[in-house]
MMTF fields as JSON, N, C-alpha, C and O atoms, coordinates in Angstrom:
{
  "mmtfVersion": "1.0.0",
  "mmtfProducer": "UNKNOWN",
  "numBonds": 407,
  "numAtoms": 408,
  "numGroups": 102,
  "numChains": 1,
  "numModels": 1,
  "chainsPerModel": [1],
  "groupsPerChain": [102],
  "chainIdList": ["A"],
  "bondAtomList": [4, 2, 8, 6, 12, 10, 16, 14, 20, 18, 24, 22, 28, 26, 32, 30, 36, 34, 40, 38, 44, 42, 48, 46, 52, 50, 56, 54, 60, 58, 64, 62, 68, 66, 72, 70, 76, 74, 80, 78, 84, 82, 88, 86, 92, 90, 96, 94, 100, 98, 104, 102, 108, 106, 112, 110, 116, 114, 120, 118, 124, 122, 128, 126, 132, 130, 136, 134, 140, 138, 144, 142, 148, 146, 152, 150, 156, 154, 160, 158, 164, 162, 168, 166, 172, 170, 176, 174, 180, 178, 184, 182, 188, 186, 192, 190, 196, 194, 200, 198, 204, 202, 208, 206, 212, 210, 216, 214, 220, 218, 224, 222, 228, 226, 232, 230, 236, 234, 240, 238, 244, 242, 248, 246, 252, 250, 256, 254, 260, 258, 264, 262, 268, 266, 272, 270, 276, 274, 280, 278, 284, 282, 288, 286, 292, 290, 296, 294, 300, 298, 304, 302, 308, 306, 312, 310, 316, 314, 320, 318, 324, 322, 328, 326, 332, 330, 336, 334, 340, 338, 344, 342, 348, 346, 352, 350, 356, 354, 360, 358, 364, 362, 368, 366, 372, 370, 376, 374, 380, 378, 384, 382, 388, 386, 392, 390, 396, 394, 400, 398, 404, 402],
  "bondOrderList": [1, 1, 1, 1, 1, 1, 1, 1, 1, 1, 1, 1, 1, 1, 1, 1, 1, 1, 1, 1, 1, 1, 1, 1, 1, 1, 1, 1, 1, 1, 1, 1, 1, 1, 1, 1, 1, 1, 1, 1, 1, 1, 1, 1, 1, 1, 1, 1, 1, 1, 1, 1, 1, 1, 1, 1, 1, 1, 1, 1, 1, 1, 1, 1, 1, 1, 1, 1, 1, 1, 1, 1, 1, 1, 1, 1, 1, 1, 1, 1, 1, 1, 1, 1, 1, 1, 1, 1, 1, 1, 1, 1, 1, 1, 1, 1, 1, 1, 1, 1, 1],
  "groupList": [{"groupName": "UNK", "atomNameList": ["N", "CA", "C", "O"], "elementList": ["N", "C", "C", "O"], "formalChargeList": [0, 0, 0, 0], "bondAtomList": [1, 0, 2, 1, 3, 2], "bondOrderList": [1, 1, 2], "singleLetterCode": "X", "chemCompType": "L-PEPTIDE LINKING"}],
  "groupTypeList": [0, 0, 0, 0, 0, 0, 0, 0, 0, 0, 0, 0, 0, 0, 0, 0, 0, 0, 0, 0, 0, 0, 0, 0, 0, 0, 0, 0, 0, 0, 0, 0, 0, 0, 0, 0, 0, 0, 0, 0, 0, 0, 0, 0, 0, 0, 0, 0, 0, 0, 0, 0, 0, 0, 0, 0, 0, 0, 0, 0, 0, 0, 0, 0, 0, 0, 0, 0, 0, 0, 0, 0, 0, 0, 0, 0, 0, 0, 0, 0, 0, 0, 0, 0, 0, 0, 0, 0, 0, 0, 0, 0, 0, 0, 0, 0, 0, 0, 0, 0, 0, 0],
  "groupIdList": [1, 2, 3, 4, 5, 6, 7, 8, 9, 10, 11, 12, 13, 14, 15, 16, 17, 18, 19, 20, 21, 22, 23, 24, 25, 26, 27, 28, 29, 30, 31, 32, 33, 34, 35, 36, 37, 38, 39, 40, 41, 42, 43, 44, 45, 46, 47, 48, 49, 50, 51, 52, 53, 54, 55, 56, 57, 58, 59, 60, 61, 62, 63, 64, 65, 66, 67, 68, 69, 70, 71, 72, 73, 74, 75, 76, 77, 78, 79, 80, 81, 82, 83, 84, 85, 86, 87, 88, 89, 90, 91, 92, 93, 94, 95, 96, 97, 98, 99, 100, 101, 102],
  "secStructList": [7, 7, 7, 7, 7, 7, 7, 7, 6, 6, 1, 1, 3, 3, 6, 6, 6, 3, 3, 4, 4, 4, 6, 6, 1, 7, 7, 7, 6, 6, 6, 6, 6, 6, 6, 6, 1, 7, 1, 1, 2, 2, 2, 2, 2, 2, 2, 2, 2, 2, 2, 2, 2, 2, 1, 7, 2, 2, 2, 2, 6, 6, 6, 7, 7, 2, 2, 2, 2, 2, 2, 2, 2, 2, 2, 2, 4, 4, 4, 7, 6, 6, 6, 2, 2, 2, 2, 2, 2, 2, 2, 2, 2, 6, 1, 1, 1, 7, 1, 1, 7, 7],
  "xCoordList": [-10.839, -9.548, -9.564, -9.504, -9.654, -8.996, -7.766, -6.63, -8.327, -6.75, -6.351, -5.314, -7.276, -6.881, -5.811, -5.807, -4.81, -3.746, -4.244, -3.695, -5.831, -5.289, -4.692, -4.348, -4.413, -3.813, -4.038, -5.252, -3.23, -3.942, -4.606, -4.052, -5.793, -6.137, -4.935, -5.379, -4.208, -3.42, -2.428, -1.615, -2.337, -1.405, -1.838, -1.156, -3.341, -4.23, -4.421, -4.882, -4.044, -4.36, -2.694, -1.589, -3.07, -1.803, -2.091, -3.253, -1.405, -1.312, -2.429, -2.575, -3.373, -4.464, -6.023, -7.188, -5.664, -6.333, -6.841, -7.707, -6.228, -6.31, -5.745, -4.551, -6.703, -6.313, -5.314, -5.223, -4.477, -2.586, -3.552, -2.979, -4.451, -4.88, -5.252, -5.205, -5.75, -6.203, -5.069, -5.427, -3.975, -2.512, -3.15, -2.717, -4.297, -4.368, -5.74, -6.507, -6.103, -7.273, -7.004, -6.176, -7.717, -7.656, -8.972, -9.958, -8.9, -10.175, -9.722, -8.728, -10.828, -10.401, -11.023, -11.647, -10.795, -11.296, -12.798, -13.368, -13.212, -14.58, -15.62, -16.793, -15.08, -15.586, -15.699, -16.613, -14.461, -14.626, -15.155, -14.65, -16.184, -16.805, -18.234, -18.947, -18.814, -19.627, -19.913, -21.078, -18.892, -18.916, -18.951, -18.871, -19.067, -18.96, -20.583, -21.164, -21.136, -22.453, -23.29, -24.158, -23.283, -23.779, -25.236, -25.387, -25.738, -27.379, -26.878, -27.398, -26.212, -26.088, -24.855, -23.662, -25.455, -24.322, -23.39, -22.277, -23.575, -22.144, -20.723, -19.513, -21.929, -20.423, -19.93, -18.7, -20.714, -20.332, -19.381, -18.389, -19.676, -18.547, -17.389, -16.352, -17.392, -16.162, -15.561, -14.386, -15.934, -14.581, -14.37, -13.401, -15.376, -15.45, -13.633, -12.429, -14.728, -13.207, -12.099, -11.068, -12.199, -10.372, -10.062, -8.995, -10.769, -10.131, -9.516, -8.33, -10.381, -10.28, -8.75, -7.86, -8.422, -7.413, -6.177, -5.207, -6.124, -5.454, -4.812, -3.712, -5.729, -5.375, -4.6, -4.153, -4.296, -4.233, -5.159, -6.222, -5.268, -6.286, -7.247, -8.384, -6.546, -6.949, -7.613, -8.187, -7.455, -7.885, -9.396, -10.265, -9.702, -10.912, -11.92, -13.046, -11.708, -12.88, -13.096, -13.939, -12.201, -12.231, -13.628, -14.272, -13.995, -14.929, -16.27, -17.37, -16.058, -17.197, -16.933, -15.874, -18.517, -18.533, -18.311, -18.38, -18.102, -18.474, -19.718, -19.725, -20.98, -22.116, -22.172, -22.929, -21.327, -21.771, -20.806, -21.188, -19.697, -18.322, -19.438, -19.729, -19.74, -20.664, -21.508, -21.387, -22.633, -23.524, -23.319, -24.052, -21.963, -21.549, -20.471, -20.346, -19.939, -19.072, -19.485, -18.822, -20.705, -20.801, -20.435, -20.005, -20.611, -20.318, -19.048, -18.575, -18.614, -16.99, -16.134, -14.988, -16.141, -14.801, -14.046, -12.848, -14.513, -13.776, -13.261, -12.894, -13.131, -12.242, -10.982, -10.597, -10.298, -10.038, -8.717, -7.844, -8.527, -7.278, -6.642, -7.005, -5.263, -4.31, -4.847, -4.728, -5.535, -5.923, -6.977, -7.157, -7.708, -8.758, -8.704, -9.622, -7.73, -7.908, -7.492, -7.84, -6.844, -6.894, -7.896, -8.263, -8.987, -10.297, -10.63, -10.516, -11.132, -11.886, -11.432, -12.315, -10.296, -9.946, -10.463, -11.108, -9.869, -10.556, -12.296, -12.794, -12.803, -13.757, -14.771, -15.39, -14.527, -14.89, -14.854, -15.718, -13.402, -13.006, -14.516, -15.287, -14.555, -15.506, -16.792, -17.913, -16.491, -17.821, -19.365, -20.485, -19.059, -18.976, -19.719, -20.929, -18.591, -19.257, -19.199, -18.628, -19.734, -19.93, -18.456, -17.699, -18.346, -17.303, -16.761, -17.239, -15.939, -15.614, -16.564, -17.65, -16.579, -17.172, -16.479, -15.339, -16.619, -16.056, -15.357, -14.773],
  "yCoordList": [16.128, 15.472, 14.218, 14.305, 12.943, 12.126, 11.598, 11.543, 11.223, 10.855, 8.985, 8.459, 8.342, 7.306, 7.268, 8.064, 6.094, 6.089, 4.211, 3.175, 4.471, 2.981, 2.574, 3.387, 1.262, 0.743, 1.257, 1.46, 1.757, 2.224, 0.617, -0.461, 0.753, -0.01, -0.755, -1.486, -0.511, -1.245, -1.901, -2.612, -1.778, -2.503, -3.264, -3.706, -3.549, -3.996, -5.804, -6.723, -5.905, -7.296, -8.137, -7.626, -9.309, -9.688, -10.07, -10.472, -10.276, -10.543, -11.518, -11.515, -12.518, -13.277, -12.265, -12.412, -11.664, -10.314, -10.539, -9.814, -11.485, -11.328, -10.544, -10.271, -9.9, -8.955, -9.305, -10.522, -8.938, -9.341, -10.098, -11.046, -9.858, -9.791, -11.319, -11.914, -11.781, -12.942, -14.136, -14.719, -14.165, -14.866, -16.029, -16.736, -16.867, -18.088, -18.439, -19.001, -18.17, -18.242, -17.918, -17.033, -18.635, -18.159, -17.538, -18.149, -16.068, -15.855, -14.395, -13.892, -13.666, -12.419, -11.481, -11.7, -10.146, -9.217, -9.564, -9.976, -9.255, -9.452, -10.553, -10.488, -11.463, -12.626, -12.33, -12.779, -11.326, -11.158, -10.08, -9.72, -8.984, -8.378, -8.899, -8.369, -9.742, -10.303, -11.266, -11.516, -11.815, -12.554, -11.358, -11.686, -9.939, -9.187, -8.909, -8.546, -9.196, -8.843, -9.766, -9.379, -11.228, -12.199, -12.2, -11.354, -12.91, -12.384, -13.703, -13.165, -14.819, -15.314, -14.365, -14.32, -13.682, -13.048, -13.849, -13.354, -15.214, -15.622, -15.419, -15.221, -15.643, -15.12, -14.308, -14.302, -13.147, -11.423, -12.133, -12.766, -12.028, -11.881, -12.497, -11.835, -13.968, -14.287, -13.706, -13.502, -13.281, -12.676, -11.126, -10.463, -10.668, -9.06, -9.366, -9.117, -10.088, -10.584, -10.87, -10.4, -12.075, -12.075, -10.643, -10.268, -9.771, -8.8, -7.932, -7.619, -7.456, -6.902, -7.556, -6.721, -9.2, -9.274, -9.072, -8.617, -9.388, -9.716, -8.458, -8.372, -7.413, -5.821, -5.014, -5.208, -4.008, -2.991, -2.631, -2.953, -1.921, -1.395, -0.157, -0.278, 0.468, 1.539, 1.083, 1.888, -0.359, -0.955, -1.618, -1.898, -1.861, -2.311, -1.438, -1.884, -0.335, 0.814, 1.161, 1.844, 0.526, 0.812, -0.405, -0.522, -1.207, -2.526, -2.223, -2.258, -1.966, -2.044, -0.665, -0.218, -0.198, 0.624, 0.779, -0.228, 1.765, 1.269, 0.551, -0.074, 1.103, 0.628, -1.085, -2.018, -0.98, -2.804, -3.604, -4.361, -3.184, -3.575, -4.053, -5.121, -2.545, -2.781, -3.878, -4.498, -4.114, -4.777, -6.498, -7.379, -6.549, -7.923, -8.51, -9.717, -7.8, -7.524, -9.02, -9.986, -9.206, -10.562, -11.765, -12.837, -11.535, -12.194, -12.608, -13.725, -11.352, -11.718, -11.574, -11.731, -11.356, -10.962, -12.356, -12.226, -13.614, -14.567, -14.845, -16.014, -14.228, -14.142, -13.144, -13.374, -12.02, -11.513, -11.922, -11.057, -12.588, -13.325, -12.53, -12.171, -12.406, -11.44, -9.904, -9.178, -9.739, -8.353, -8.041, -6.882, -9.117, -8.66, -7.419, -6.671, -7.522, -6.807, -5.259, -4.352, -5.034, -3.721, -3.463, -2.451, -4.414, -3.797, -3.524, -2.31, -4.264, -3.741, -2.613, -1.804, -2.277, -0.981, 0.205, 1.195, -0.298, 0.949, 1.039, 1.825, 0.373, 0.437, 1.478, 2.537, 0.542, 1.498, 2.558, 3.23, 3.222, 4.681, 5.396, 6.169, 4.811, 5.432, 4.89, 5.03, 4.172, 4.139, 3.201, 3.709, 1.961, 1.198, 0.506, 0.298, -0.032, -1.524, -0.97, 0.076, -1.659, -0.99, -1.522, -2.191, -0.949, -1.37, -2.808, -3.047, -3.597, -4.999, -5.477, -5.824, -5.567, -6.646, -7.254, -6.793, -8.485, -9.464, -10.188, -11.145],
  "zCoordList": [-8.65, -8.748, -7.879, -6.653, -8.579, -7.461, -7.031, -7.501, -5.992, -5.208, -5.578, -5.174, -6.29, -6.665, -7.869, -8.808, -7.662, -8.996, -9.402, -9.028, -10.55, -10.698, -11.673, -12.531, -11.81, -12.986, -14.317, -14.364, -16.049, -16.439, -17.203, -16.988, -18.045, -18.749, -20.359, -21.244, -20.31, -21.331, -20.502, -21.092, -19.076, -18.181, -17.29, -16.366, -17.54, -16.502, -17.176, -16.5, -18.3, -18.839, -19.386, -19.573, -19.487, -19.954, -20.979, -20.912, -22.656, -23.799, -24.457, -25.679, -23.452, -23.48, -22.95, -23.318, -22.366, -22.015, -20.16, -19.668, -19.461, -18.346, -17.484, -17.61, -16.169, -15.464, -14.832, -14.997, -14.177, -13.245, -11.881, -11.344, -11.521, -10.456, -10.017, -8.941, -11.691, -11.39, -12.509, -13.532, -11.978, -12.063, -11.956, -12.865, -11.064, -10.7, -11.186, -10.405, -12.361, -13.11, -14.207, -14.417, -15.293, -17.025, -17.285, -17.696, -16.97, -17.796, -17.941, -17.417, -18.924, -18.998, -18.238, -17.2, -18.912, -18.154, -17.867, -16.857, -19.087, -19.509, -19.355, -19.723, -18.821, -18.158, -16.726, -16.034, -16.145, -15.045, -14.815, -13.752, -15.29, -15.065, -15.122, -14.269, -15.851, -16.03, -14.911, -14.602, -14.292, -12.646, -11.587, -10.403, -11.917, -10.908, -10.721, -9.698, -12.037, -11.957, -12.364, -13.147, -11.968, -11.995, -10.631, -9.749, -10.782, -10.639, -8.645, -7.668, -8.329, -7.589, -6.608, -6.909, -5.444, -4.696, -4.31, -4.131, -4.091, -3.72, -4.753, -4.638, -5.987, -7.182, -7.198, -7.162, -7.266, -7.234, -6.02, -6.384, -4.653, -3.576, -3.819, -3.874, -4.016, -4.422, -5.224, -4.917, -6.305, -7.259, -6.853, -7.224, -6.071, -5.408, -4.144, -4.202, -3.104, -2.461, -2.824, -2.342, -4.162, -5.083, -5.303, -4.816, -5.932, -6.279, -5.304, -5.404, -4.208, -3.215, -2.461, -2.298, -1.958, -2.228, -2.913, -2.306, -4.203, -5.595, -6.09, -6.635, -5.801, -6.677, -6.174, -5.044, -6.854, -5.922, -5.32, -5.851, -4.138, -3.278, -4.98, -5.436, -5.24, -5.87, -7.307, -8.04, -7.62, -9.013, -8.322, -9.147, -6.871, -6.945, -7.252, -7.472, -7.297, -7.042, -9.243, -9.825, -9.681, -11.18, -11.154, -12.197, -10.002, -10.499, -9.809, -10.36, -8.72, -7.876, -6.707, -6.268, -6.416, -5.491, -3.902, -3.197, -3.464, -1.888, -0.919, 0.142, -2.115, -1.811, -2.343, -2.074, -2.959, -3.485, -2.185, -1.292, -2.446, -1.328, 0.413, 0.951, 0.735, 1.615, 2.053, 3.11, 0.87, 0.455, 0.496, 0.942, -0.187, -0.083, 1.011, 1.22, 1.479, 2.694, 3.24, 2.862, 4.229, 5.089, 4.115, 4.541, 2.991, 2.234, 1.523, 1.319, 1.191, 0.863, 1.937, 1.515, 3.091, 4.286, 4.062, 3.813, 4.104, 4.061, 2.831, 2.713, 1.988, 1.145, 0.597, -0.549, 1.367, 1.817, 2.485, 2.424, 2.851, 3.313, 4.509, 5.629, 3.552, 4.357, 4.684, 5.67, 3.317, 3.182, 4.234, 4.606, 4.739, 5.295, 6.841, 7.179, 7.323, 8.254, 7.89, 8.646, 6.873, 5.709, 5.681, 6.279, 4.835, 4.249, 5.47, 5.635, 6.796, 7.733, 8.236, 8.521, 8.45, 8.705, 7.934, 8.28, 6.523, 5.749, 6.073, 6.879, 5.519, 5.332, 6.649, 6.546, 7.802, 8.981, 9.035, 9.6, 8.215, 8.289, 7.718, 8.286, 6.432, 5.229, 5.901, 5.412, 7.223, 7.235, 6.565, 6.499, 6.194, 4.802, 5.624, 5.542, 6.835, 7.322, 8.937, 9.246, 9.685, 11.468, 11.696, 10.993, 12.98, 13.655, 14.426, 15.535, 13.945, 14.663, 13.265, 13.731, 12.391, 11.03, 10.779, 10.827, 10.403, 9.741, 10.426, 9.916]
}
């Protein structure tokens, strides 16, 4: 059973088929999964970080793992914004990233 509630998928796009998340960009889902797994890490991070901002907490994990989150972390924290001192919290909990990152 999990304890995540994410978005469901018919409420996750708007009528052009973009995710809510990304309000300040035209692209779709599917473009933006394809930037999640783009072969240059700075891309993955940036749009890892928008999301990680942008979402619900509980819709990033529908994209990417803890091990990727992890992985790109030095990389995306500065994108992250407001949220960022959330993620570092969480994350520490789970254990993700060391303590004092980012």
């Amino acid at each position: 059973m999990s304890v995540l509630a994410p978005t469901p998928p018919e409420r996750m796009v708007d009528a052009k088929g973009r995710p809510y998340f990304l309000w300040d960009e035209d692209i779709t889902l599917d473009v933006f999964r394809r930037r999640l797994a783009d072969p240059d890490p700075e891309v993955r991070a940036y749009y890892l970080g928008k999301l990680m901002r942008q979402a619900k907490p509980d819709d990033v994990f529908s994209f990417a793992t803890l091990r990727e989150i992890g992985e790109l972390f030095p990389l995306l924290v500065r994108y992250l914004g407001h949220t960022r001192e959330f993620w570092i919290w969480v994350l520490d909990q789970w254990k993700v990233v060391p303590r004092g990152a980012g």
